[in-house]
N, C-alpha and C positions, 0 to 999 in steps of 0.2 A: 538403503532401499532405492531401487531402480525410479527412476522420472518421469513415470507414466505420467499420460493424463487422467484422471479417475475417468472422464466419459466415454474411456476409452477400451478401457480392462482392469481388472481388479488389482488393488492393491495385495501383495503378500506382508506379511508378516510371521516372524518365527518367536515361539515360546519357548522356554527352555524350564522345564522342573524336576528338578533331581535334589537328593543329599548328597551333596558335595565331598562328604566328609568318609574319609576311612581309615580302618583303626592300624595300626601299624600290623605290617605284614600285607595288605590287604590290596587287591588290583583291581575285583569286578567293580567296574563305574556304569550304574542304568541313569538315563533320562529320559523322559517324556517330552516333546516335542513336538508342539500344536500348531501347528500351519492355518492359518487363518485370510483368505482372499474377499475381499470386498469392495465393491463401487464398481466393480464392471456393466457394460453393455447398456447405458443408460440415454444411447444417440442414437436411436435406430442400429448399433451394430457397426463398429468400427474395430475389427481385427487388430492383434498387435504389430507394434511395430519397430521400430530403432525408439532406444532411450530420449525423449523431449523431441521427436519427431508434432512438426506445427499439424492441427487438423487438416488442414488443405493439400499434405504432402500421405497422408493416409488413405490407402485405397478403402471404400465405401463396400459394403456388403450389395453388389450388382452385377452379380453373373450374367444379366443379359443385357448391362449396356459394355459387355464387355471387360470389366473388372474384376480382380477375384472376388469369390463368394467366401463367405465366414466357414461355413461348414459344408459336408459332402456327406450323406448317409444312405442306406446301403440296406436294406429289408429284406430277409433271408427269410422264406415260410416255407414249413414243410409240406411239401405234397404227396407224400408217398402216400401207398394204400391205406395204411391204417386211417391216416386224416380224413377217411370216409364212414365209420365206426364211432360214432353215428354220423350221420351223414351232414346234423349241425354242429361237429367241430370243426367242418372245412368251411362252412359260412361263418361262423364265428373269426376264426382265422383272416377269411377276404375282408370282415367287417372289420375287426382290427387292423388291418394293415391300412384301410382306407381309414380309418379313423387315426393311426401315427402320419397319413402323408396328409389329410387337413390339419395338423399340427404344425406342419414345418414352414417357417419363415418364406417369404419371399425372396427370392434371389439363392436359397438353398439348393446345392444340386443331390439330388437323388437318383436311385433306381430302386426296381423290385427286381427280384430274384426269387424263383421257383426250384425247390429242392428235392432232387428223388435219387438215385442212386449216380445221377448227374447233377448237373445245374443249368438252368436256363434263363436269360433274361425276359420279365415277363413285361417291362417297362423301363424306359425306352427302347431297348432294343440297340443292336448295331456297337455293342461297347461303349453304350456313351452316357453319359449322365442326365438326364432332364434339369433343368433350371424351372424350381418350383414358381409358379404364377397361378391363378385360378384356372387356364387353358390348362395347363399339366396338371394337374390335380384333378380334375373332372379326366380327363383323357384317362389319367392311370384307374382313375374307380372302376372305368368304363373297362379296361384289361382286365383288372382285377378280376371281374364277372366272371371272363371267362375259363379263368383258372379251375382245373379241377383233380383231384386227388388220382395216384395211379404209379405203381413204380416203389423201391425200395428208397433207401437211406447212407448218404456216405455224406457227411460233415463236411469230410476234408475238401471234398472237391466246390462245396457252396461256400467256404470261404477262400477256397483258389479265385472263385470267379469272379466274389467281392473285394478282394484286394488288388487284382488287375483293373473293375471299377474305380476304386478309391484312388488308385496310381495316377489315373487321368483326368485329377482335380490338383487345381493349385489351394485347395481350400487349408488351410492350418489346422480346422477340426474335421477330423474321419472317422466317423463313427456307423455304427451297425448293429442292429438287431435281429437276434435269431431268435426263432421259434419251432421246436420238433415236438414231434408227441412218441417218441419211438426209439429204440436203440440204433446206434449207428453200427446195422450189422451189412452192410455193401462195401465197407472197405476196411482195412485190418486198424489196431489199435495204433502201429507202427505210421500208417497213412494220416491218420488223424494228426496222432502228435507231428510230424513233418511239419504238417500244413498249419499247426499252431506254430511253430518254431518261424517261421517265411513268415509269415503274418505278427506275429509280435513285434511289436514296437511302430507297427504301419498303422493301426488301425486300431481304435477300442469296440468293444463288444460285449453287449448285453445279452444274456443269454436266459431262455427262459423253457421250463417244459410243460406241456399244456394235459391234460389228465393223471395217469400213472402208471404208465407204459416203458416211459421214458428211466435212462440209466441216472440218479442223480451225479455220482463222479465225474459222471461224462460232461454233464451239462455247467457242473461247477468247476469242472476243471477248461473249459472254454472258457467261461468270465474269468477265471483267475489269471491265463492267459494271455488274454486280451486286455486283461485292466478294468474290467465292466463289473455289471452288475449279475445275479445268477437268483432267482426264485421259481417256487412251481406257482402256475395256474390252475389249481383242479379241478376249477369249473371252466370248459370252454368259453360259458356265457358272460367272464370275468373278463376276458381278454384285452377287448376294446378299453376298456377304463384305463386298463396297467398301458397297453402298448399307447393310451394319449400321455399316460405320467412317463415313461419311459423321454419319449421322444419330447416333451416339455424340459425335462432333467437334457437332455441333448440338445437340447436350440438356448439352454442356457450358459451352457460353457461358450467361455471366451479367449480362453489360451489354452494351447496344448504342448504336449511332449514336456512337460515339467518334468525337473528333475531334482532328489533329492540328495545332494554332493554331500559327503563325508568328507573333509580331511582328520588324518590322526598323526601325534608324530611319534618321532624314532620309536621304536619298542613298544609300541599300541597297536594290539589285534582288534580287530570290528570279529566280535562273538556273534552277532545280530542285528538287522536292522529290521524290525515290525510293522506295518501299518496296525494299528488295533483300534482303530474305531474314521468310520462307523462300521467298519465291519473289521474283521482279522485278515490280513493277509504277512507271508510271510517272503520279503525282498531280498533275504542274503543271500540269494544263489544269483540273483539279478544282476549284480555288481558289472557297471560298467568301469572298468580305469578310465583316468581321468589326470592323468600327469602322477606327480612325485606324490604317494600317498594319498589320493584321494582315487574317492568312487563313486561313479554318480548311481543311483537307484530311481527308478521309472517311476511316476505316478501317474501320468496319461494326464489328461485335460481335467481344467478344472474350471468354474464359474464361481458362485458365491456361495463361498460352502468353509467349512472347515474340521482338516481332520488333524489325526492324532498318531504319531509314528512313536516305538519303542528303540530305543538306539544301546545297545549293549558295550561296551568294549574293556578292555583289560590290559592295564597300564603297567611299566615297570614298577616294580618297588623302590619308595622314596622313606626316608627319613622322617622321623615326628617333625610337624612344622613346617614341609615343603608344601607347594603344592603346585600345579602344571596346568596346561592346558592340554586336555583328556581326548576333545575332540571338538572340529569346527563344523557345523550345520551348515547349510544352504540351500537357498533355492536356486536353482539356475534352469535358465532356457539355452540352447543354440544361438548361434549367430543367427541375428533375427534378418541379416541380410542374405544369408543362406551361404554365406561364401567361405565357410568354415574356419571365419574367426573365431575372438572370442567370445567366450559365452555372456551372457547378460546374467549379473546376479541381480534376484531380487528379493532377498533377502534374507538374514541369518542370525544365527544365534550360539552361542560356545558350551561350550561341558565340560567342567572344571573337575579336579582331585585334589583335595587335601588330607594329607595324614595330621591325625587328630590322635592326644591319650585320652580322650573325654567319652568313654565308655558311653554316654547317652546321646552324645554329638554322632558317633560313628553305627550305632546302633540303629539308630531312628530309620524310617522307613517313608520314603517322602510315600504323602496321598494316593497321587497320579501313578508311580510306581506300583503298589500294591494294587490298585484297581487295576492296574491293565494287566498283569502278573496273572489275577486270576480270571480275568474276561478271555484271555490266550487258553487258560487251563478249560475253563468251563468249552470252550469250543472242541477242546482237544478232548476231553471227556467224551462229551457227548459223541462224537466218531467214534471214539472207543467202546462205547457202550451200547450204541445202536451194532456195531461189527460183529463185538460178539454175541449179540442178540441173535443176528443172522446167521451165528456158526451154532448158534446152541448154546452157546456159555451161559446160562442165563445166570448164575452165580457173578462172574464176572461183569455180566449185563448192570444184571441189580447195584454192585458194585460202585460202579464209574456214573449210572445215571443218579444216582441216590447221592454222588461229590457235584453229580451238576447239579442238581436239587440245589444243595446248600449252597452253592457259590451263584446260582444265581438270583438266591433269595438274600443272601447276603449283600449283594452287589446292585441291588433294587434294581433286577432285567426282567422285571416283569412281563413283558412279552415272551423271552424264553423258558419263563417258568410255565404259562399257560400251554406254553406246547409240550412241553415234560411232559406237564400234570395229564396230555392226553393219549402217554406211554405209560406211566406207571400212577399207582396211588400213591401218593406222597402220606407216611403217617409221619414225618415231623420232619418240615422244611430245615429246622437249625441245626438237626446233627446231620441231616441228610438218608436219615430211614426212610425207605419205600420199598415197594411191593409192583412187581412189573405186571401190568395188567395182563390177564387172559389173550383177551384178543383185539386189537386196535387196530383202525383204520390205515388200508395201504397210505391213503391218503395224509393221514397225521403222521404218523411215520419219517415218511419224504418230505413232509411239511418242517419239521424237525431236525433234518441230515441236511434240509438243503438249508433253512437261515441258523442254522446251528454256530456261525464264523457274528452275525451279526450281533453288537455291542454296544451298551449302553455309555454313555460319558460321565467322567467322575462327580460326582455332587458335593456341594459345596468344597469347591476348589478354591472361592477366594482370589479369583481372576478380578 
């Protein structure tokens, strides 16, 4: 593990749980793989820096004595027409975005950004970033006001204008929040995705839709995009609370551009690499190479937190009694001097194969494994079930939401049950019978589609 200073940025550390063991003939190798960061940001804010670098040689979180700043964020609020319908979701809107920039640290550089079928900056102005102090924050409330709704809806072009922002910080976290209440119908679907494609890996991104107006795909396929986070709002009057936790969750990361390096050898395919908790995302189309067999996978920034990756892969076949190294984990950063050495590891963990004749050795099914097997499933259901609710299938519907019933009554995700339960009637959570209710709220619905990825952590793990 890399030589930070704990008061500096978090420690990593990598878990590794799997059944090691398979039966002869046998190649699929799953592990679980828990990433775990702690002790960061405990000195007012001292950014990463080179491995056992002394405090006095570490630049301080001080954008305006001239230092770089920790972080750079970047508030995207919808202002098309509809954010007038009623006419307090455009105050609720101004109220939250002034309530995420009294959030933000001192020395943090920001702007606002106003979004209609263009983009506009609505603070500071001029391409430039504000260095948050109590002057710029009173200043931006004060623009804030005069914001007001009017104009269509094009995504692509409000995060064109946020990542040209983000470009003109030397800050190591770049982060952004978006908020629309409306379909992005001012530019094609082709425009969008571009503008995620340019932006990925620049920037992370929260995304959020405020009533139920709003496309869910659209809005969850910008967090997934960007590495962020994705829920609805459907009450506007909610807004302010989520955008102070949001941007709390963002002034607490401490390192970014994490990466999740794979090595495998000779004759080992990577089938999958997963994030599965705390929410599902799915990284193997992300694959960056990374030299002889390995591949680094993005995780965006992180602070004190820990999460949980599935890692797949399928090894040649060996003989009763061999056994190999299947694959090697990692964290790794960039050259933290930017000069495109090497990477900084910090920190990792292996995935072993052994072929076993021990019928109950190679059988078993580690814990971690099967929970996150069906926390992936239960996500995947629930998309399927809500889709073809939407076409009519309701056979089909009943179907796939009646296997998330059981899986996630099984898997004690008690929150995703409570939203089920406000699609169908559940008459017995354990085999997963239910009855799709009549007629349920747009609002549960979406409520539903949009944390339907979001996952519970294994119980008694034994950690």
């Amino acid at each position: 593990m890399a030589n930070f200073s704990k008061s500096s940025v978090p420690q990593f550390a990598v878990e590794v749980y799997q059944n090691e063991y398979l039966p002869e003939g046998g190649q699929e190798v799953n592990a679980i793989v828990t990433v775990t960061a702690t002790g960061g940001g405990t000195t007012g804010g001292v950014p990463l820096t080179g491995a056992g670098a002394s405090p006095a040689s570490i630049p301080v979180r001080d954008a305006a004595a001239g230092r770089a700043p920790a972080a750079a964020v970047v508030v995207m609020v919808d202002c098309s027409g509809s954010m007038d319908y009623p006419p307090t979701k455009m105050r609720n809107a101004r109220d939250a975005t002034a309530a995420a920039i009294d959030t933000l640290r001192d020395g943090t550089e920001f702007s606002v950004v106003s979004g209609t079928h263009g983009a506009q900056e609505v603070y500071p102005g001029g391409g430039r970033l504000a260095v948050a102090s109590d002057h710029t924050r009173a200043e931006a409330r004060r623009r804030l006001r005069r914001v007001t709704a009017g104009g269509g809806t094009a995504i692509g072009a409000w995060l064109k204008l946020t990542d040209r922002l983000l470009a003109s910080s030397d800050a190591p976290i770049r982060h952004a929040i978006l908020l629309t209440d409306g379909r992005n119908e001012h530019e094609s679907a082709d425009d969008l995705r571009a503008a995620l494609d340019a932006c990925a890996g620049r920037f992370t991104c929260d995304a959020r839709g405020v009533g139920t107006d709003w496309e869910v795909k659209e809005v969850t396929g910008i967090a997934s995009a960007l590495l962020g986070t994705a829920d609805i709002v459907a009450d506007p009057g909610d807004l302010a609370a989520d955008f102070t936790r949001m941007m709390e969750t963002a002034m607490g990361k401490e390192v970014a551009d994490v990466s999740l390096r794979l090595w495998t050898p000779v004759g080992t395919e990577v089938l999958f690499v997963k994030q599965v908790a705390p929410s599902v995302e799915d990284l193997t189309d992300r694959r960056g190479e990374a030299g002889p067999r390995a591949g680094d996978y993005p995780t965006g920034s992180w602070g004190d937190e820990s999460r949980d990756y599935h890692v797949c892969v399928r090894v040649p076949v060996a003989a009763i009694g061999r056994e190999m190294l299947a694959a090697r984990v990692s964290l790794v950063l960039p050259d933290p001097a930017g000069a495109g050495g090497a990477p900084q590891v910090l920190s990792q963990g292996l995935v072993r194969a052994v072929w076993t004749d021990d019928m109950a050795a190679s059988t078993s099914i580690n814990p971690q494994v099967a929970h996150y097997t069906g926390q992936a499933e239960l996500a995947q259901v629930i998309q399927q079930g809500l889709d073809a609710r939407k076409l009519g299938d309701f056979d089909g519907a009943t179907a796939k939401l009646g296997r998330a019933v059981q899986l996630a009554a099984a898997s004690g995700n008690g929150d995703t049950a409570r939203l089920l339960a406000k699609v169908v009637d559940v008459v017995d959570a354990a085999t997963g019978t239910v009855r799709l209710k009549a007629k349920v709220a747009e609002a549960d619905e979406m409520t539903l589609e949009t944390r339907s990825t979001k996952t519970v952590r294994v119980k008694n793990t034994n950690r």
